[in-house]
VOBA-1610 file (N, C-alpha, C; in pm, whole numbers, padded with zeros to 5 digits, always signed):
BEGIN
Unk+01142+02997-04189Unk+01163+02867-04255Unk+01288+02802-04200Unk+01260+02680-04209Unk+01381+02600-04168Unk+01544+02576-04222Unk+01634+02566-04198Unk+01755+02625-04276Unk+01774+02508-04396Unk+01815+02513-04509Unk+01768+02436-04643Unk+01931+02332-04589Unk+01918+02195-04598Unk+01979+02102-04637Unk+02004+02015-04735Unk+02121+02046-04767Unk+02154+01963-04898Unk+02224+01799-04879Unk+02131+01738-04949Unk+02152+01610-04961Unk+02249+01556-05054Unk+02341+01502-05054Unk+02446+01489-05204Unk+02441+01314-05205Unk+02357+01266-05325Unk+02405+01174-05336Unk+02470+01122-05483Unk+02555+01045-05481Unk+02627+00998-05607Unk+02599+00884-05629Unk+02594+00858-05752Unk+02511+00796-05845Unk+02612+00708-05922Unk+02590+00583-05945Unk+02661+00486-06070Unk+02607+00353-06051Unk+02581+00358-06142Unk+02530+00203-06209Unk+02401+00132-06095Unk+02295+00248-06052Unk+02225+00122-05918Unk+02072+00171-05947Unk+02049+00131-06067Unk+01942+00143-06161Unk+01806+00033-06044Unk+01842-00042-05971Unk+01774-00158-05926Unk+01729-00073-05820Unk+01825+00006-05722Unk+01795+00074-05614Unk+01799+00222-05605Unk+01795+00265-05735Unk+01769+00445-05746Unk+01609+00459-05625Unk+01533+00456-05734Unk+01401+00459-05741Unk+01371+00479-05582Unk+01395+00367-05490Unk+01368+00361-05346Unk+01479+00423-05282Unk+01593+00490-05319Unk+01652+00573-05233Unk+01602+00738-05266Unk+01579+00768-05381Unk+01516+00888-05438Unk+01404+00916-05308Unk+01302+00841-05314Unk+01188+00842-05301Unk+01174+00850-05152Unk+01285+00799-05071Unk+01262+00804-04926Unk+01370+00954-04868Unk+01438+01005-04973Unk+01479+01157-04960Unk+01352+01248-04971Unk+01266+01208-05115Unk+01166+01328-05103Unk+01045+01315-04994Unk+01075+01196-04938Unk+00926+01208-04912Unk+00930+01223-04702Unk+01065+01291-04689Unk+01145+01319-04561Unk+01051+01443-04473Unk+01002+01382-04399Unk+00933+01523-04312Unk+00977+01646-04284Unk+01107+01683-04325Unk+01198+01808-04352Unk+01205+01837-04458Unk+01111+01925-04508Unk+01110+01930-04646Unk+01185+02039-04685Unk+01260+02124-04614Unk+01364+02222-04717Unk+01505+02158-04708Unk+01495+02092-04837Unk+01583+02015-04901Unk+01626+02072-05065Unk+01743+02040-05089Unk+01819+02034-05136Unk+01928+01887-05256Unk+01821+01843-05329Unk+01878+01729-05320Unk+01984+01715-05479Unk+02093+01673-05421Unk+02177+01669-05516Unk+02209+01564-05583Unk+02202+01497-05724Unk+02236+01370-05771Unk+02331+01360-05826Unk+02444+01338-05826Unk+02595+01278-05918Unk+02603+01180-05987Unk+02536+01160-06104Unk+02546+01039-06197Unk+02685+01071-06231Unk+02757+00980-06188Unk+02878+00933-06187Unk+02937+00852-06300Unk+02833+00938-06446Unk+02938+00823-06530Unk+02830+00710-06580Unk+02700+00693-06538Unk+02664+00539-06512Unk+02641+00494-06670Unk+02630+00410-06694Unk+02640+00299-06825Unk+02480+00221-06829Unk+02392+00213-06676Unk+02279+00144-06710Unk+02178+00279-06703Unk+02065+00274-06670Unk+01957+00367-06664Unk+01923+00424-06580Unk+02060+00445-06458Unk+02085+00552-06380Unk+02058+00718-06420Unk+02122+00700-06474Unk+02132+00882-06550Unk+01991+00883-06602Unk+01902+00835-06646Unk+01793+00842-06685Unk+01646+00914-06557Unk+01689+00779-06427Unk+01627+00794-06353Unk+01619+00932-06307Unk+01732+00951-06313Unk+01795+01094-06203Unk+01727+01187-06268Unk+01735+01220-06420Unk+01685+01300-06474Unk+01522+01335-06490Unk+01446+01172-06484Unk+01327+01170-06439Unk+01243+01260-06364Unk+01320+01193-06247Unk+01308+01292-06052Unk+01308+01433-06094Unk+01425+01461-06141Unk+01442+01625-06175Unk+01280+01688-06194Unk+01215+01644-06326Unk+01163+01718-06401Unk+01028+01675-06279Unk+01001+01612-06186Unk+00931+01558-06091Unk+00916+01686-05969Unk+01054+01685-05927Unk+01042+01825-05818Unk+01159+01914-05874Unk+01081+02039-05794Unk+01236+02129-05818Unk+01341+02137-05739Unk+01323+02057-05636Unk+01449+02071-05524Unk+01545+01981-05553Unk+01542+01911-05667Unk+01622+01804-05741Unk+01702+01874-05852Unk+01823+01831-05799Unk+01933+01893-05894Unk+02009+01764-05950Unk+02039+01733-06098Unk+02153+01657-06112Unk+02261+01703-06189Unk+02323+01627-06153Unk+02516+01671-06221Unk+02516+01563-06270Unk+02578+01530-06464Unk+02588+01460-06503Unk+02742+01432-06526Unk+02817+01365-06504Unk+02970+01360-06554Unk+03042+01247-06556Unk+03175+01245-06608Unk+03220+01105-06649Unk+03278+01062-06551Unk+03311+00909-06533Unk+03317+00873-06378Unk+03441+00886-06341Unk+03414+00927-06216Unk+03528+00977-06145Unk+03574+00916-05963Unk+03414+00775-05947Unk+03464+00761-05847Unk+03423+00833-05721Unk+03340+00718-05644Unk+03266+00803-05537Unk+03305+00916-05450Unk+03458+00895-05383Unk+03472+01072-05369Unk+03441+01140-05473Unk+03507+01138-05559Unk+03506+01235-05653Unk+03401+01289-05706Unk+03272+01224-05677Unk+03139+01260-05717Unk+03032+01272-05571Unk+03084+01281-05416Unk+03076+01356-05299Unk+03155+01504-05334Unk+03275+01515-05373Unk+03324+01621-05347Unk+03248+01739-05487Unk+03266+01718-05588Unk+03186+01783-05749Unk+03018+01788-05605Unk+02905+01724-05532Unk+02818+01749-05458Unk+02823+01890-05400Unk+02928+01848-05317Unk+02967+01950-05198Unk+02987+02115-05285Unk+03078+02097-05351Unk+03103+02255-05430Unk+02971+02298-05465Unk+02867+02241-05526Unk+02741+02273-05569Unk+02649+02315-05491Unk+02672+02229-05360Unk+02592+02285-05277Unk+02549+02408-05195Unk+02415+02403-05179Unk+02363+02567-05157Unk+02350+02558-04984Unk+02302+02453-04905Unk+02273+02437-04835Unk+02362+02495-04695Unk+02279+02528-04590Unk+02356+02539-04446Unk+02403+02444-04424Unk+02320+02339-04400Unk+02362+02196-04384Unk+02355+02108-04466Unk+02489+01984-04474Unk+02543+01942-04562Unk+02495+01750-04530Unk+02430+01681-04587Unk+02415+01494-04586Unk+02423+01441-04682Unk+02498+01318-04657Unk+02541+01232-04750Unk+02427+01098-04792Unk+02391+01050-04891Unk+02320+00929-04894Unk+02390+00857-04983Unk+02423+00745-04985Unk+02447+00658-05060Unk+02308+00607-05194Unk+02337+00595-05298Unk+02229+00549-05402Unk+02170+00406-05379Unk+02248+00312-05329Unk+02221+00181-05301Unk+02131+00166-05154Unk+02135+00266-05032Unk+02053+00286-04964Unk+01913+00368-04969Unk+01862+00362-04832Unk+01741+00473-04840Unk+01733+00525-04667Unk+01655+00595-04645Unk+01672+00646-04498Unk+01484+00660-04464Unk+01512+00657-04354Unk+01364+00716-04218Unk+01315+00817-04254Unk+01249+00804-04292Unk+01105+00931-04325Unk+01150+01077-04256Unk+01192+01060-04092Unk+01200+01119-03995Unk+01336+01153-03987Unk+01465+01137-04085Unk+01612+01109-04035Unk+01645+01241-04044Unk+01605+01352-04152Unk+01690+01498-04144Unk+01603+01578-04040Unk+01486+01526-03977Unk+01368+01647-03895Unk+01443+01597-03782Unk+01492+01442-03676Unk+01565+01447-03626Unk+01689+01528-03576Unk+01769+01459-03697Unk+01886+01526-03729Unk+01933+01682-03703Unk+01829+01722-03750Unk+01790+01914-03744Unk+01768+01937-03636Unk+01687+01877-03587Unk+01639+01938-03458Unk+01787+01860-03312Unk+01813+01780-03346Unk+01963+01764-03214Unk+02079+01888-03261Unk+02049+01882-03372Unk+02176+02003-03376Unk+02162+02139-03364Unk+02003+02174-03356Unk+02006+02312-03343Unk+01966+02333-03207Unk+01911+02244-03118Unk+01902+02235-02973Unk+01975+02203-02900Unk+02113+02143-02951Unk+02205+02128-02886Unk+02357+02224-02977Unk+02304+02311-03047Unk+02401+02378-03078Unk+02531+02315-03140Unk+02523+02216-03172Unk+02679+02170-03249Unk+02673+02136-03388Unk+02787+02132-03420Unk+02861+02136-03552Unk+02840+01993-03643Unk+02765+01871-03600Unk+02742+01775-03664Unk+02606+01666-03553Unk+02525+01619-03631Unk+02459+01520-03546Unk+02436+01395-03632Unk+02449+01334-03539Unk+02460+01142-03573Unk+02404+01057-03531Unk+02343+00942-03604Unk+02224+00864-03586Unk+02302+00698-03586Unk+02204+00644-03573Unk+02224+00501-03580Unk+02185+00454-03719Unk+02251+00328-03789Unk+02197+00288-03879Unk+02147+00107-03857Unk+02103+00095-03965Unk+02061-00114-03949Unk+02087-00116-04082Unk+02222-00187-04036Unk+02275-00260-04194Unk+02203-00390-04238Unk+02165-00439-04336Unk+02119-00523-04424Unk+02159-00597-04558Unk+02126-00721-04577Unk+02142-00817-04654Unk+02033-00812-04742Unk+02104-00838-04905Unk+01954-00839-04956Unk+01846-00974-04923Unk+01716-00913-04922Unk+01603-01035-04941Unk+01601-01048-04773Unk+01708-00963-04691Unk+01654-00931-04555Unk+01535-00913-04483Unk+01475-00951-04397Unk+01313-00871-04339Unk+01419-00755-04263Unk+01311-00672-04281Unk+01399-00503-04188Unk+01236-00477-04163Unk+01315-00390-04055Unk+01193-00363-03952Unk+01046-00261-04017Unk+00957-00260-03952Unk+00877-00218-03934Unk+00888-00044-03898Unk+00866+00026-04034Unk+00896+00172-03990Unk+00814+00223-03911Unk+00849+00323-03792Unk+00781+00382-03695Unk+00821+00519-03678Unk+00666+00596-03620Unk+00711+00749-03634Unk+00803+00708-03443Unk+00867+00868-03508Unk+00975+00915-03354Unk+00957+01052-03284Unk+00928+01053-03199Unk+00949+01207-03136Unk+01014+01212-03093Unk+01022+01399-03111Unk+01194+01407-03035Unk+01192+01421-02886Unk+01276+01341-02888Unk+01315+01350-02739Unk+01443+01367-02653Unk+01432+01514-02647Unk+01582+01585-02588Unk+01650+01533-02488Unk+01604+01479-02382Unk+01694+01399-02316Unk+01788+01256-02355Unk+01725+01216-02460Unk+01810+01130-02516Unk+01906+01164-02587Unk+01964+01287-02622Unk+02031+01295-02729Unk+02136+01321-02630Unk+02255+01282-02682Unk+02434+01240-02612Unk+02560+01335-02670Unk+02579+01465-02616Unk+02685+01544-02686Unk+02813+01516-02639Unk+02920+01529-02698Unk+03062+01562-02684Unk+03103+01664-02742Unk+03216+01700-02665Unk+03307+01813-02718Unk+03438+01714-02827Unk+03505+01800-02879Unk+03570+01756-02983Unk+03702+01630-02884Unk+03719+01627-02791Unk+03821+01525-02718Unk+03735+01374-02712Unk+03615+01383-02592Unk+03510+01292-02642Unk+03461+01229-02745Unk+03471+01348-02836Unk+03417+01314-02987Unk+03503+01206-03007Unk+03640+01211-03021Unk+03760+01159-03062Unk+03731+01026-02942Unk+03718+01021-02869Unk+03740+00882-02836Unk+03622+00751-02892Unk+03490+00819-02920Unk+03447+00756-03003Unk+03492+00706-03134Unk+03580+00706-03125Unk+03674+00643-03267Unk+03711+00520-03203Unk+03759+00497-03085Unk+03788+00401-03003Unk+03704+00328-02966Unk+03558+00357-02963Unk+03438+00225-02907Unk+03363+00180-02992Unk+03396+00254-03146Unk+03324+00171-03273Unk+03402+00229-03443Unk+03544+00164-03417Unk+03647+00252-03488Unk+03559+00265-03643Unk+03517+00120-03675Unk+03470+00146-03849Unk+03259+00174-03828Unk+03233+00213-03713Unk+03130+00202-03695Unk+03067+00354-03729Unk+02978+00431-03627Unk+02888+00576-03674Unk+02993+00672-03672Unk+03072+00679-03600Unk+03162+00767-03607Unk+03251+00837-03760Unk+03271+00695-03769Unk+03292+00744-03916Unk+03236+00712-04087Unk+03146+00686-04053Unk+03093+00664-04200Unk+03035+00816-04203Unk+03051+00838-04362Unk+02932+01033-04370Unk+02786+01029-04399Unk+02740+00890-04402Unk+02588+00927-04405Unk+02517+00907-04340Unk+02574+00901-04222Unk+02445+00865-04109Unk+02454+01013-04020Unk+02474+01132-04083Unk+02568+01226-04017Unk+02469+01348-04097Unk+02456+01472-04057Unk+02375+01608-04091Unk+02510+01695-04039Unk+02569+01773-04119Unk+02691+01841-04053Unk+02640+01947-04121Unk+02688+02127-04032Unk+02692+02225-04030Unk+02768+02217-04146Unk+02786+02310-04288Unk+02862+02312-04388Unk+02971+02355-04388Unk+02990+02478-04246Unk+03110+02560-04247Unk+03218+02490-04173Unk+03193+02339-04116Unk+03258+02248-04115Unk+03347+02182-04131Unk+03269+02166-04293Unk+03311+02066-04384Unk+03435+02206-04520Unk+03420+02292-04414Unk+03558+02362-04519Unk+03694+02342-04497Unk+03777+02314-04639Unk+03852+02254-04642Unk+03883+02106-04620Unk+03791+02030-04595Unk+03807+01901-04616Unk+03707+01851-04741Unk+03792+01745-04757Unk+03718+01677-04901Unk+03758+01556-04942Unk+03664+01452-04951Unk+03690+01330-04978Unk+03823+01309-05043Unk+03935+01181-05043Unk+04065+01185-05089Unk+04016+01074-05184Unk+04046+01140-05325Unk+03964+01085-05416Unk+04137+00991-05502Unk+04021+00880-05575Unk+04129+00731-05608Unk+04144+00626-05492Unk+04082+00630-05359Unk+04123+00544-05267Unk+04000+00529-05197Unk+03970+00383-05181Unk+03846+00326-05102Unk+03888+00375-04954Unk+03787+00319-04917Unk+03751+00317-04738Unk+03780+00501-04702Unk+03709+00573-04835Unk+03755+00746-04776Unk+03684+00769-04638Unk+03570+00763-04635Unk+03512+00752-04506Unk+03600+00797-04410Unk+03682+00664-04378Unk+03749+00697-04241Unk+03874+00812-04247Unk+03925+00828-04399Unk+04015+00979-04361Unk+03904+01133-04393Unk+03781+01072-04423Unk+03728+01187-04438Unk+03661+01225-04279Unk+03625+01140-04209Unk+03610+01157-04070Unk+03703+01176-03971Unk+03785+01166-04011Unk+03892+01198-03915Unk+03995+01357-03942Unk+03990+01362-04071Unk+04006+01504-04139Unk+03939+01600-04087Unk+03819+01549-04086Unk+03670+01688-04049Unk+03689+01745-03910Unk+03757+01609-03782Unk+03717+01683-03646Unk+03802+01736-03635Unk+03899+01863-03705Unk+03943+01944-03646Unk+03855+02094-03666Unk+03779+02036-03741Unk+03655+02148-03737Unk+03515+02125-03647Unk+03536+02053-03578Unk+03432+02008-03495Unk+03454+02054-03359Unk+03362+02147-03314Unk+03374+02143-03168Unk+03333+02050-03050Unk+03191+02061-03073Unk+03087+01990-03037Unk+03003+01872-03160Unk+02973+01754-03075Unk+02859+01684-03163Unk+02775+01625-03094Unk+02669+01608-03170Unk+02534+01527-03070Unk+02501+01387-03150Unk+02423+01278-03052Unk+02421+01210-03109Unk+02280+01139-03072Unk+02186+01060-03153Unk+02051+01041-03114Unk+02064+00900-03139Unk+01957+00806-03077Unk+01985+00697-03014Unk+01926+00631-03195Unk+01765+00685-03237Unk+01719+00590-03367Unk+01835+00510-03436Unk+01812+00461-03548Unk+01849+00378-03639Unk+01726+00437-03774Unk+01807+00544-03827Unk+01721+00604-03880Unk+01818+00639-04044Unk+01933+00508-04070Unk+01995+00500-04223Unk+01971+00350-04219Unk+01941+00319-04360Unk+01949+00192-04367Unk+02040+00177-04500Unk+02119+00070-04402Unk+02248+00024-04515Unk+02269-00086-04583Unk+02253-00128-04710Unk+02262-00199-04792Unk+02352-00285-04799Unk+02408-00387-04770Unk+02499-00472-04821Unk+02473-00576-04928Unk+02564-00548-05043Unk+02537-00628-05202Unk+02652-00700-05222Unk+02667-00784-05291Unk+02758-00790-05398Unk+02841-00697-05490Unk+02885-00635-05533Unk+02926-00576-05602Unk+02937-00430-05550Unk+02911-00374-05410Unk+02946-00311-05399Unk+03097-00246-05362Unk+03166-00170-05310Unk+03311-00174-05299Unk+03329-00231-05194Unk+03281-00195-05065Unk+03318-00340-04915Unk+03322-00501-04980Unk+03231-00539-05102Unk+03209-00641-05101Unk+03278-00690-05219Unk+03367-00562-05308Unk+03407-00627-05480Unk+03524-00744-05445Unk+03547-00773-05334Unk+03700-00878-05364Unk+03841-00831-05400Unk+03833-00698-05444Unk+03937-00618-05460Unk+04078-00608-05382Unk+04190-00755-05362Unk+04278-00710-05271Unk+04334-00600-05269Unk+04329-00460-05326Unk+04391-00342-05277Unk+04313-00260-05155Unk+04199-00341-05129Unk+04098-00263-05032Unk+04200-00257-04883Unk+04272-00416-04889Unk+04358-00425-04760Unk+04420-00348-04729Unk+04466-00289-04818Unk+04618-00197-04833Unk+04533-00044-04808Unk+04446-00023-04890Unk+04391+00115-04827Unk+04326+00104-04747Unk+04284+00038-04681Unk+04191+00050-04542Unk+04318+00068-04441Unk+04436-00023-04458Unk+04541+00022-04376Unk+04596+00159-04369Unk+04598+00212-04519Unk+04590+00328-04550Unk+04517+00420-04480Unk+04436+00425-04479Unk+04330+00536-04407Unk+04343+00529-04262Unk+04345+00375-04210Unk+04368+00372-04079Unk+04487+00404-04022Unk+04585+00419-04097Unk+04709+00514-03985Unk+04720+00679-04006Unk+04628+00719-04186Unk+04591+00829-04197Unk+04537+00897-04076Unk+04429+00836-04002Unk+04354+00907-03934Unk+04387+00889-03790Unk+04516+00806-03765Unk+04595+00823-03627Unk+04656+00934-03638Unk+04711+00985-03727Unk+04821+01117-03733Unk+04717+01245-03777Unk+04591+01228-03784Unk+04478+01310-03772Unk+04469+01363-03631Unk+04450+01222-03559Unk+04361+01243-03447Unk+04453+01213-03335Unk+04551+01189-03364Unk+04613+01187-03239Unk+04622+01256-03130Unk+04634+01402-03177Unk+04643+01508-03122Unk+04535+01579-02989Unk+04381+01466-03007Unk+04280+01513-02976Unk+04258+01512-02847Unk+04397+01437-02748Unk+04360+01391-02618Unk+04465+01352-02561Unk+04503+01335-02438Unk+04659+01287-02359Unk+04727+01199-02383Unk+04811+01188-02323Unk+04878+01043-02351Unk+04829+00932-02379Unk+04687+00920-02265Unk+04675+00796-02246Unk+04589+00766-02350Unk+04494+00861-02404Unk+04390+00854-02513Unk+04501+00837-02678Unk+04637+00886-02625Unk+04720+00841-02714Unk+04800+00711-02750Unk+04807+00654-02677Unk+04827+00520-02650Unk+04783+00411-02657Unk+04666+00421-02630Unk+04488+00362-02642Unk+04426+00372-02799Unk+04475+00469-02841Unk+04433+00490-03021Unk+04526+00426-03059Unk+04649+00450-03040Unk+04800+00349-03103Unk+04744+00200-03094Unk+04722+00148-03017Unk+04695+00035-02988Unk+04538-00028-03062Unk+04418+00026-03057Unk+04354+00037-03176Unk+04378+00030-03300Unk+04449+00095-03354Unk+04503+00122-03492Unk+04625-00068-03533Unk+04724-00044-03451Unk+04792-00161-03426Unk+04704-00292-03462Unk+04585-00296-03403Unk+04532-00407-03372Unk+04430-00445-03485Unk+04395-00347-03585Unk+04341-00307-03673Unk+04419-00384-03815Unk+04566-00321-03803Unk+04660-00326-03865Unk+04666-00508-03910Unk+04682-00551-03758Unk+04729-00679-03740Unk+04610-00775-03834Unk+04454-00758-03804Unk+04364-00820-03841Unk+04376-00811-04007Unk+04395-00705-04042Unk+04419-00648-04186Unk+04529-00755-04263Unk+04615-00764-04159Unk+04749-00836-04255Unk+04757-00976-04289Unk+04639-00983-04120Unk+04618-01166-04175Unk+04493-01191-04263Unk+04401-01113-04299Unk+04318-01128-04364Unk+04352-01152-04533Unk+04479-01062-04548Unk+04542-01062-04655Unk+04609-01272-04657Unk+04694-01246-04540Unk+04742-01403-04573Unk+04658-01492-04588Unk+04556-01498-04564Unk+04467-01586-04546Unk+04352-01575-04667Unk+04366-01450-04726Unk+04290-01485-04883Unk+04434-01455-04972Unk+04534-01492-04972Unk+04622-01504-05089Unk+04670-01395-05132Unk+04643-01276-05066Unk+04687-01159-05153Unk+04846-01116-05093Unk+04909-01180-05138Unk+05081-01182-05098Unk+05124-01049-05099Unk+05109-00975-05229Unk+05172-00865-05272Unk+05109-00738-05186Unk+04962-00751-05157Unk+04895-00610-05091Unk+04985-00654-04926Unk+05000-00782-04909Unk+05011-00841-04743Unk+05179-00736-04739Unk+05278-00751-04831Unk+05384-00746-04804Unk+05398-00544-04808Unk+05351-00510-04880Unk+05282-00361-04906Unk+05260-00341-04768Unk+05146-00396-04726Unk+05103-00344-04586Unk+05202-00409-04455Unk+05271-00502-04470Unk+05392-00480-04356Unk+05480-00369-04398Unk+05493-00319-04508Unk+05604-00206-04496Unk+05532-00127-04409Unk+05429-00087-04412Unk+05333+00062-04384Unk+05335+00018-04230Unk+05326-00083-04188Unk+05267-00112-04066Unk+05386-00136-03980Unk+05534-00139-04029Unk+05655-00126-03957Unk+05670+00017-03901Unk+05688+00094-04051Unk+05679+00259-04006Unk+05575+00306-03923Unk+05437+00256-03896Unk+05365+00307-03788Unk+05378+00222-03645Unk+05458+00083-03648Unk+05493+00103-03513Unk+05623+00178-03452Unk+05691+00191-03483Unk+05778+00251-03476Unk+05743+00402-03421Unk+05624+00421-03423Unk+05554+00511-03345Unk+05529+00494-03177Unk+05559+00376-03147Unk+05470+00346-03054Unk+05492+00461-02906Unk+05359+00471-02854Unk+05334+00537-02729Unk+05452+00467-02615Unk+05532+00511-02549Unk+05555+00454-02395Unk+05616+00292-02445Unk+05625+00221-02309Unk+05634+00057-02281Unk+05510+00002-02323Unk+05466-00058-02408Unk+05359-00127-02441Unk+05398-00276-02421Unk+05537-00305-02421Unk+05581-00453-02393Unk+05559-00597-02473Unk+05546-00620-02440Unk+05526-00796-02526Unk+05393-00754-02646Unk+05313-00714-02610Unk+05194-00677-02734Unk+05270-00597-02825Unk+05325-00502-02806Unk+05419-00444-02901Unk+05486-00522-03034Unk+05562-00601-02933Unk+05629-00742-03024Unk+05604-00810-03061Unk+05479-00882-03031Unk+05390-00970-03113Unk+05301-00901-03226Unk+05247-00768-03252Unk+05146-00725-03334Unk+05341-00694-03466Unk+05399-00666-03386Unk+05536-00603-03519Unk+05598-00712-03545Unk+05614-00843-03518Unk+05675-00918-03577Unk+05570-01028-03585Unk+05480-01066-03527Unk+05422-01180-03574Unk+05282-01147-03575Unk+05229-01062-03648Unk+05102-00984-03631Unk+04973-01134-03616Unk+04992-01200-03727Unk+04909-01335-03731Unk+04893-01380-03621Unk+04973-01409-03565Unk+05002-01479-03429Unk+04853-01331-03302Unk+04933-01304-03351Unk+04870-01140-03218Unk+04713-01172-03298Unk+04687-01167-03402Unk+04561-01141-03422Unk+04446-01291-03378Unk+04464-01397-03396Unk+04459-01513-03324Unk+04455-01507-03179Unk+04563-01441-03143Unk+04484-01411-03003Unk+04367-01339-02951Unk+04403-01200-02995Unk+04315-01149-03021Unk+04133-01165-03065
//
């Protein structure tokens, strides 16, 4: 039998889109699954649903508890879990029929420690494509070792690299790391945390997560503290990953991050949020002050007039 994967998804308040994310976990052509639900607390007829499913299959497990906040109800997943291998789904999404038989099969034919897919993000009331079966096909699939790995942080910094659900990871992995719970945008310190347990990863070309974009979700609540922790996470996971490659791959991430920084601060000036803006120039002084080598005039424009740098940019 095939090695059992556990699915963890957490649950709050998405009573509208349970139903069709449930339903495209069970009905996954990899059927030794594991599926974990984290009602997180919810207030509408979330917790209901979940409990539904349960009594529906037995590979449905839920955890009911008071909210604590999407890490916090990834990480309460993870401890529970039985599985070799460890995937994340979001409740507001759903995935490819085909995404864990994929998934399974690049990582056990290519032997590494995590495999990663493409996703097609979406708007509601969107047309999205036309689902189609996939075979596998081994020559398409794209490995790195853990240095490589790391520079893919550099050609799609908030892109597959680091989000956790477009991702099937080996569990023994994911030890010792764990979502940093109270702070949005975990994602990117939880991906950048993990590759020091990563040797190898593979990666397959589909688009086989589909991602939801709403209103009310956290990318989209309006929340000016998001500025401040996304800056947060993003110099978190320079002093992660720095380490992963030479100078020049060091320098090249500095400058990424920087430029990141810069877009961040004017985004703040430019929707009014004074207090997160002035927050995040403190943070963003102390990380240049890092800087790699002569970087020269870009240096001085992203640290003193970041607005200016990002406009160019």
């Amino acid at each position: 039998m095939n090695n059992l994967i556990s699915v963890i998804i957490p649950v709050y308040n998405v009573e509208n889109y349970l139903v069709e994310c449930i339903e495209s976990v069970l009905q996954q052509t990899y059927k030794n699954l594991e599926i974990v639900l984290v009602d997180d607390g919810s207030t509408d007829n979330s917790g209901a649903i979940c409990d539904e499913y349960k009594d529906k299959d037995p590979r449905i497990t839920v955890l009911h508890q008071n909210n604590g906040g999407l890490s916090n109800a990834r990480n309460v997943g993870m401890e529970y879990a039985h599985g070799e291998y460890i995937g994340f789904v979001d409740s507001d999404d759903f995935i490819h029929p085909q995404m864990y038989e994929l998934l399974y099969a690049a990582i056990h034919k290519e032997q590494t420690d995590v495999a990663i897919c493409r996703e097609f993000a979406f708007f509601e009331k969107e047309e999205l494509p036309t689902v189609q079966s996939y075979s596998i096909t081994e020559e398409t699939f794209e490995t790195a070792n853990r240095q490589e790995y790391c520079k893919k942080f550099l050609e799609a910094f908030t892109g597959p690299t680091t989000w956790a659900w477009n991702k099937l990871y080996k569990k023994e992995c994911l030890e010792g790391v764990r979502f940093v719970e109270g702070k949005r945008m975990e994602d990117i310190r939880f991906a950048s945390d993990v590759v020091k347990n990563i040797e190898k990863a593979v990666w397959i070309p589909e688009r086989l997560y589909f991602y939801r974009q709403r209103q009310g979700s956290i990318m989209n609540s309006g929340n000016p503290r998001i500025v401040l922790e996304h800056g947060e996470a993003l110099i978190h996971s320079y002093h992660a990953l720095k380490m992963c490659g030479d100078e020049t791959f060091q320098k090249e991430y500095w400058k990424n991050i920087a430029n990141r920084l810069a877009g961040l601060e004017a985004d703040a000036y430019k929707h009014g949020y004074e207090a997160e803006r002035k927050e995040l120039r403190g943070l963003s002084k102390q990380f240049y002050k890092e800087k790699l080598g002569n970087l020269g005039i870009k240096v001085a424009l992203v640290r003193y007039f970041p607005y200016i740098y990002y406009l160019m940019k």
